[in-house]
C-alpha positions as CSV (number, residue, x, y, z in Angstrom):
1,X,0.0,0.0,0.0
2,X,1.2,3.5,-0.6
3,X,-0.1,6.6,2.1
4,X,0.3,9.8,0.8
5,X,-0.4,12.8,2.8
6,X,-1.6,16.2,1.2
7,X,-0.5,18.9,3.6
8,X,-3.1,21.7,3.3
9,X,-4.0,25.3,4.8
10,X,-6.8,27.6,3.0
11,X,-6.7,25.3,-0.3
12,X,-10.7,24.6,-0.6
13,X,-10.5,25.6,-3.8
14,X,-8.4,22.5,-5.4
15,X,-8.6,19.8,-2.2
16,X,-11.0,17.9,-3.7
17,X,-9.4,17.7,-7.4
18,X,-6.6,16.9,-6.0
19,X,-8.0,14.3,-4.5
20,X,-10.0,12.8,-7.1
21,X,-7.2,13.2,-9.8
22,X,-4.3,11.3,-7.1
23,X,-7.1,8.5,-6.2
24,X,-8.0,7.9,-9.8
25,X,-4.3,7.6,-11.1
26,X,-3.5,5.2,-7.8
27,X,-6.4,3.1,-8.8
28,X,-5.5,2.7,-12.1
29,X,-1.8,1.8,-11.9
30,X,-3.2,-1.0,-9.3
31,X,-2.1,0.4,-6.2
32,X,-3.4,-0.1,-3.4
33,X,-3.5,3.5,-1.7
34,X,-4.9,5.5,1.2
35,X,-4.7,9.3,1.5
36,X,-4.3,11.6,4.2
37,X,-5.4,15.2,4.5
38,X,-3.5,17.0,6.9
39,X,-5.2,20.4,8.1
40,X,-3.7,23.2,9.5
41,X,-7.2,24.7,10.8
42,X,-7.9,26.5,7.2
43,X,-11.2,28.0,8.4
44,X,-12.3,27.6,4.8
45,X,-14.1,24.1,4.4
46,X,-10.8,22.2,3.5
47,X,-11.3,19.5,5.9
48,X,-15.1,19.3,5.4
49,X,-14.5,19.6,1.1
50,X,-11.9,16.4,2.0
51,X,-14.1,14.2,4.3
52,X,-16.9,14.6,1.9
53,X,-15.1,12.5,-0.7
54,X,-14.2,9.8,2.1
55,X,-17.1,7.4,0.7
56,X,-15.5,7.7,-2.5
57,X,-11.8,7.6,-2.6
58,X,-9.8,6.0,0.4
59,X,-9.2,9.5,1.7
60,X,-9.5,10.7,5.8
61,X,-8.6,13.8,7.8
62,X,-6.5,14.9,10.3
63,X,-7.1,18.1,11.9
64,X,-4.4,19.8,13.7
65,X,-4.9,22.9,15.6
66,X,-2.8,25.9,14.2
67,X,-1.0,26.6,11.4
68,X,2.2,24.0,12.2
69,X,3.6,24.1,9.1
70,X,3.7,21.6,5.6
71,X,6.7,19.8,6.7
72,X,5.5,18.7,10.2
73,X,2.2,18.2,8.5
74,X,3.7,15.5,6.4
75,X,5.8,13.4,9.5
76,X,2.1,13.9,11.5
77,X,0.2,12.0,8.4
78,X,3.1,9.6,7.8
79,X,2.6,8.7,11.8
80,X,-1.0,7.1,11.0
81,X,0.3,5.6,7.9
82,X,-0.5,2.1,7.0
83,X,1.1,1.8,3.6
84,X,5.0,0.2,2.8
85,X,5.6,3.5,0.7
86,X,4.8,6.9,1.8
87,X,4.5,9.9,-0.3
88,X,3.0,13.7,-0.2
89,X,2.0,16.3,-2.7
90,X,0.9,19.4,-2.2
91,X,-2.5,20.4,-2.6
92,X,-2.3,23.4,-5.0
93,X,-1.9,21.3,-7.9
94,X,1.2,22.8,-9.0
95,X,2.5,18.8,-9.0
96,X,0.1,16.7,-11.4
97,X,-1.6,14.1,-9.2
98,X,-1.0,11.3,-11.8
99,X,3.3,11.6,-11.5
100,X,2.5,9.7,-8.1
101,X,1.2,6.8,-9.7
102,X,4.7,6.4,-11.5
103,X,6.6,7.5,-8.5
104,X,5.0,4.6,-6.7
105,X,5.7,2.1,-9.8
106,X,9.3,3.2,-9.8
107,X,10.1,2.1,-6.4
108,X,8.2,-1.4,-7.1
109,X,10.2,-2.2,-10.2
110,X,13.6,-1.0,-8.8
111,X,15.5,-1.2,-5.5
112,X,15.6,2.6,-4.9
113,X,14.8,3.7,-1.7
114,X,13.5,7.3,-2.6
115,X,11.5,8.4,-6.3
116,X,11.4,12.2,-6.2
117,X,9.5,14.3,-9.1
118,X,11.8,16.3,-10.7
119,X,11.8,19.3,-12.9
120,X,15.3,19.4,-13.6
121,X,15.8,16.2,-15.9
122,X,15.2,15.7,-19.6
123,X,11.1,15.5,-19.6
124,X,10.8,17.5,-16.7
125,X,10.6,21.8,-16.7
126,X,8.4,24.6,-15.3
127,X,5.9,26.2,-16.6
128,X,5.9,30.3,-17.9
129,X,7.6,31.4,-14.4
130,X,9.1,35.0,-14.4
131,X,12.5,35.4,-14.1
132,X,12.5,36.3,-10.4
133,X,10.8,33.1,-9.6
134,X,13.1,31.5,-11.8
135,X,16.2,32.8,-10.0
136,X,14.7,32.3,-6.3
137,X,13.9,28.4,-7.1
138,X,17.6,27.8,-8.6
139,X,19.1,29.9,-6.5
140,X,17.6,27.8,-3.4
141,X,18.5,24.5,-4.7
142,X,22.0,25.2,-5.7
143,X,22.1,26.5,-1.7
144,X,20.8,22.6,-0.4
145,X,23.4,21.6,-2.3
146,X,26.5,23.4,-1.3
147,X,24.9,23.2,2.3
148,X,24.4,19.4,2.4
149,X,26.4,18.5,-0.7
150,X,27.8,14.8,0.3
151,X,23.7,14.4,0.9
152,X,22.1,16.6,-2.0
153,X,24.4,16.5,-4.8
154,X,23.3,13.7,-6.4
155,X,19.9,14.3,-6.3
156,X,18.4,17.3,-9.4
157,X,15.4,18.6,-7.6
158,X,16.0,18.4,-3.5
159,X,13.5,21.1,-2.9
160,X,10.5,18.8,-4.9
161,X,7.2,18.6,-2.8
162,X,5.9,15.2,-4.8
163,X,7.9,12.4,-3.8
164,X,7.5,9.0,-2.3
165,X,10.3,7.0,-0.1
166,X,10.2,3.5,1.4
167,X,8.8,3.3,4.8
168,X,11.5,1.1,6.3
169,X,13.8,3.6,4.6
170,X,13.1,6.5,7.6
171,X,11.8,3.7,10.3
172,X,13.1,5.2,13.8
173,X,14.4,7.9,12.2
174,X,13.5,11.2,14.4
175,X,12.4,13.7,11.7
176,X,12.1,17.1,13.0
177,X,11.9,19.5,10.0
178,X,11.4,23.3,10.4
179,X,9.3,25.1,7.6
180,X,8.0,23.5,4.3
181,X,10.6,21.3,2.3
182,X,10.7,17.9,3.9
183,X,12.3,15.9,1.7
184,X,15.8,17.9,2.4
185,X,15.1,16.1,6.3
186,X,14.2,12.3,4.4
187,X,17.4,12.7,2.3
188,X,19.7,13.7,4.9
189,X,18.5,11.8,7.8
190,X,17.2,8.7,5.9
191,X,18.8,5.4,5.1
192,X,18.7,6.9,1.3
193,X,21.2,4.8,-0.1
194,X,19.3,5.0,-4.0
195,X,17.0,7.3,-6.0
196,X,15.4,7.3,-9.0
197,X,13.7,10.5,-10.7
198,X,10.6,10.8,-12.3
199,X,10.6,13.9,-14.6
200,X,7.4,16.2,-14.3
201,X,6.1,19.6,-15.4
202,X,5.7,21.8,-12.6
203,X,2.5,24.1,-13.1
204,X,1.3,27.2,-11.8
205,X,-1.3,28.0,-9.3
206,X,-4.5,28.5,-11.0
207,X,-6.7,28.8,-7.6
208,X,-6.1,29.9,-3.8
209,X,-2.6,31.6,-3.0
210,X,0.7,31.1,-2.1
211,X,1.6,30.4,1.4
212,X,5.5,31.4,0.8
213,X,6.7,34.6,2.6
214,X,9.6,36.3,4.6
215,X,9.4,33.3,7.6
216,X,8.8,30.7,5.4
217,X,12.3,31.9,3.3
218,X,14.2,32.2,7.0
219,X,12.7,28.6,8.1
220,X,14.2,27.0,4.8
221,X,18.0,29.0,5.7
222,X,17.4,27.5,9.3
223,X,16.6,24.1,8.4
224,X,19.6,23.9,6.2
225,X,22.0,25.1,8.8
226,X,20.8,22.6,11.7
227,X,20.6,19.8,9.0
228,X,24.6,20.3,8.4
229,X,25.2,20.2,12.2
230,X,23.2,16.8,12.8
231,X,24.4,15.2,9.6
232,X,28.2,15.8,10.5
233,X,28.3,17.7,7.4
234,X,29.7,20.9,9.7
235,X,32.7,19.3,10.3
236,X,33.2,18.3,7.0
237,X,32.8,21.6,5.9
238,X,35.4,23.1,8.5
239,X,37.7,20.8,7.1
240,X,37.0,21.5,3.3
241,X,37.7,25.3,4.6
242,X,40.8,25.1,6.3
243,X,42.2,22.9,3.2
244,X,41.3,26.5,1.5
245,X,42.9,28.1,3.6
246,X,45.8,26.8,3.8
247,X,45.7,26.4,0.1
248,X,45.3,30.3,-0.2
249,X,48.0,31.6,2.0
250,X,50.3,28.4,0.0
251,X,49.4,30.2,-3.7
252,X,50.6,33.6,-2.6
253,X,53.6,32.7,-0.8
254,X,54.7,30.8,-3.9
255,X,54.1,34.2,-5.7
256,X,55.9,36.3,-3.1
257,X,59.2,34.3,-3.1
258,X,59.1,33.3,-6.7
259,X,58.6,36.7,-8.2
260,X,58.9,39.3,-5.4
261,X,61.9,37.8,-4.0
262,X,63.3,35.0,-6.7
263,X,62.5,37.8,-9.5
264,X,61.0,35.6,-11.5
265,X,58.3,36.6,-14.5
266,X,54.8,36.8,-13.4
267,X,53.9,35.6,-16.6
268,X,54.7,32.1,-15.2
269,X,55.4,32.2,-11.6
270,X,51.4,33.4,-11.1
271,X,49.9,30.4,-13.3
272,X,52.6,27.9,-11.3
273,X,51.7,28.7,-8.4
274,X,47.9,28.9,-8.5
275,X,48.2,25.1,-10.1
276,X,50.9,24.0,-6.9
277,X,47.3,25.1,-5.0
278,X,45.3,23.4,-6.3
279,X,47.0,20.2,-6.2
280,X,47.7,20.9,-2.4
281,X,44.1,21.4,-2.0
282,X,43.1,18.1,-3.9
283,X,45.9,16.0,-2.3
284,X,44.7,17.4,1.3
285,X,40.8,16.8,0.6
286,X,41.6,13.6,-0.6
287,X,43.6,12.5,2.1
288,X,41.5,13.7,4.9
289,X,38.8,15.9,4.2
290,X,37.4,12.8,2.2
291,X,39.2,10.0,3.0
292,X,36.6,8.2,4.8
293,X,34.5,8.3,1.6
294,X,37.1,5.9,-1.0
295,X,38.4,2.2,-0.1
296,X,41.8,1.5,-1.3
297,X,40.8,-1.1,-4.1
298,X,41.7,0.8,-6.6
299,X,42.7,3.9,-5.1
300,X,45.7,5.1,-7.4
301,X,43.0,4.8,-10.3
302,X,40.5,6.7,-8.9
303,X,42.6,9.7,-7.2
304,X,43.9,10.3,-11.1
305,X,40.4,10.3,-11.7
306,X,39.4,12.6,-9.3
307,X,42.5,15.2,-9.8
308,X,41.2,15.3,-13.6
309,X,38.1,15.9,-12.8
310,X,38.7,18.9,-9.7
311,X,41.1,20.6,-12.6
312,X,38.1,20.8,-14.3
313,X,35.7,21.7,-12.4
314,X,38.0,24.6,-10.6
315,X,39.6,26.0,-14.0
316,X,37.0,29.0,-14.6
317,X,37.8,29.9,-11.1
318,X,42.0,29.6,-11.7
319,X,41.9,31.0,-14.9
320,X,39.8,34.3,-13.0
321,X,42.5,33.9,-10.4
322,X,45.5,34.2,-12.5
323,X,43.5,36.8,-15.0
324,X,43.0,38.8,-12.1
325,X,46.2,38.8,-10.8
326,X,48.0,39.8,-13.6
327,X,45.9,42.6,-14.5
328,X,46.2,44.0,-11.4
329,X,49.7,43.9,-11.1
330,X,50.2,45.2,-14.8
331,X,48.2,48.1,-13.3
332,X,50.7,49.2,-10.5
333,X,49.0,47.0,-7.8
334,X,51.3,45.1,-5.9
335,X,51.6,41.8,-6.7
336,X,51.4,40.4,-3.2
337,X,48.5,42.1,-2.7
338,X,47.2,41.3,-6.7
339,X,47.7,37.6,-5.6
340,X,45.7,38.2,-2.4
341,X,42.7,39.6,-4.9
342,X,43.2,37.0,-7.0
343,X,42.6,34.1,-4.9
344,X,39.8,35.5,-3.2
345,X,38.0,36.0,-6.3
346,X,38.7,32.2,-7.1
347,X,37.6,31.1,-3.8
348,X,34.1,33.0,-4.4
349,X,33.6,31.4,-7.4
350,X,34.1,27.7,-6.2
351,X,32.3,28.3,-2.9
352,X,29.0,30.2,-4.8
353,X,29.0,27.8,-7.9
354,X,31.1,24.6,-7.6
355,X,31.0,23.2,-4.6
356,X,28.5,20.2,-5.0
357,X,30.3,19.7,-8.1
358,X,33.2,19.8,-6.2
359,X,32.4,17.4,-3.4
360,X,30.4,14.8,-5.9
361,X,34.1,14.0,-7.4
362,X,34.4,12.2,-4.2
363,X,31.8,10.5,-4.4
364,X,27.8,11.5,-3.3
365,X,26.7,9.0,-0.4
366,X,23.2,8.8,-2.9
367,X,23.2,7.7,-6.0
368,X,20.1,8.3,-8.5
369,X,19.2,7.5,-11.9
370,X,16.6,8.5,-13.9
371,X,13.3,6.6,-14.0
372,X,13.4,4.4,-17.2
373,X,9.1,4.0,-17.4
374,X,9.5,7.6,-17.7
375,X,10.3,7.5,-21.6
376,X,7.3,4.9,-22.4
């Protein structure tokens, strides 16, 4: 059986489509299904639009009293669960109600813990969003994963509110999540070890209103921050800093006594030492930032592997860095000083655009592929 909760406050106007639409598409794929309406209190007929539909779907309420929030609305409805799989959608449909039926058939015909909805694979997309929403919803995912990047990298859309996960998957797992993206607390507290992704078009809200605002903005900033305490991922990240520390002060003392002092040409002490970085960086990530995350099998192999792929991945940034540097110092700027500017630039770069990139060359804890039913 599958339970899905549908988390609602003030959404009378589309509860009951909702409903009707994620019934029929259960029933139809042959799933056995039971869903939960979990009310904040609306004050609008929401609960009383849902229980009227009881006789005809396998739908009941729970009433809580207070507006709690989506995300502990979801772990209350999983609580009186009955089903193997649990899932939630939102009630707005802004997530068609008929992706759930082959979010449930992906986990049945694949050992993946976890099928999420996404709208960042081939198939998926939004629809005619403005370019301010555009920038807020990118701009919040890339966050989740450069907060929680050993957790999130691997998966496209960690801010989806359609997805369903095993229930054995998050058995005695203490969810606490603060504001209104809960599957950022199943992917980083969960035994996630797979997921597969089910591409969808994400639509927008034709009735009611949008409950997003100021709190709900600071909630989601929160949740991230405690999530990287209680994962460990802090600590990671302390040592991932102080590598680039060290790393930084390393690239322009190379410059000060190659050029400054050794009198050598900028025009190839800069680019040498901005590459002897980097390959301090890699070599100290990979030997202890990291080094619980890679078994010695074939360990040679993979670290040439990885360096190829971290040159890569940090070349806009060293090319800025060395750019930068020369400029400035062709322009009367000392060059200790150039260097300094330099490498701060290039640490900006990687830390705003390239860390989960960076941290998925060692390896993402969660692996995910992309539903194959999804192309039939």
């Amino acid at each position: 059986m599958i339970s899905i909760v549908i988390p609602t406050y003030k959404e009378a106007a589309s509860i009951q489509e909702v409903i009707r639409r994620s019934g029929e598409a259960l029933s139809q794929s042959g799933e056995e299904y039971e869903l939960i309406v979990v009310d904040d209190n609306s004050g609008d007929g929401t609960a009383e639009l849902a229980e009227k539909l009881s006789r005809e779907f396998h739908v009941r309420v729970l009433r809580r009293t207070g507006r709690m929030g989506l995300a502990t609305a979801v772990v209350d409805g999983w609580k009186l669960a009955q089903g193997d799989l649990l899932g939630v959608i939102d009630a707005d449909l802004q997530h068609p109600p008929e992706i759930l039926a082959a979010l449930a058939t992906a986990l049945r015909q694949s050992k993946a813990d976890l099928a999420v909805a996404s709208r960042y694979i081939a198939g998926g997309g939004t629809s005619d969003w403005v370019f301010s929403r555009r920038v807020i919803s990118s701009g919040a995912t890339h966050m989740a994963a450069s907060v929680l990047p050993l957790k999130l990298s691997a998966v496209s859309d960690p801010m989806s509110g359609m997805f369903v996960v095993r229930a054995d998957a998050i058995a005695g797992v203490e969810l606490t999540p603060l504001g209104y993206k809960i599957l950022l607390e199943v992917i980083a507290k969960g035994r996630i070890e797979h997921a597969v992704e089910v591409p969808y078009q994400f639509e927008e809200r034709t009735q009611g209103s949008s409950k997003l605002g100021p709190r709900q903005y600071a909630e989601y900033v929160a949740h991230l921050v405690h999530l990287a305490f209680v994962t460990g991922q802090f600590r990671a990240w302390l040592a991932y800093s102080l590598v680039g520390i060290t790393g930084a002060v390393l690239d322009i003392g190379l410059i000060y006594l190659m050029a400054v002092r050794g009198g050598g040409s900028v025009f190839w002490t800069v680019p040498v030492a901005v590459e002897v970085a980097l390959l301090w960086n890699f070599l100290w990530n990979q030997n202890a930032t990291f080094a619980h995350r890679h078994g010695s099998g074939r360990a040679e192999a993979d670290g040439a592997s990885r360096l190829w792929r971290y040159q890569k991945v940090c070349l806009p940034g060293a090319i800025l860095n060395i750019g930068l540097t020369l400029l400035l110092a062709s322009q009367g700027v000392r060059l200790v000083l150039a260097a300094a500017i330099g490498v701060f630039f290039d640490g900006a770069v990687n830390l705003l655009f390239n860390v989960p990139s960076i941290w998925k060359i060692w390896g993402p804890k969660t692996s995910t592929s992309r539903n194959p039913l999804a192309d039939k």
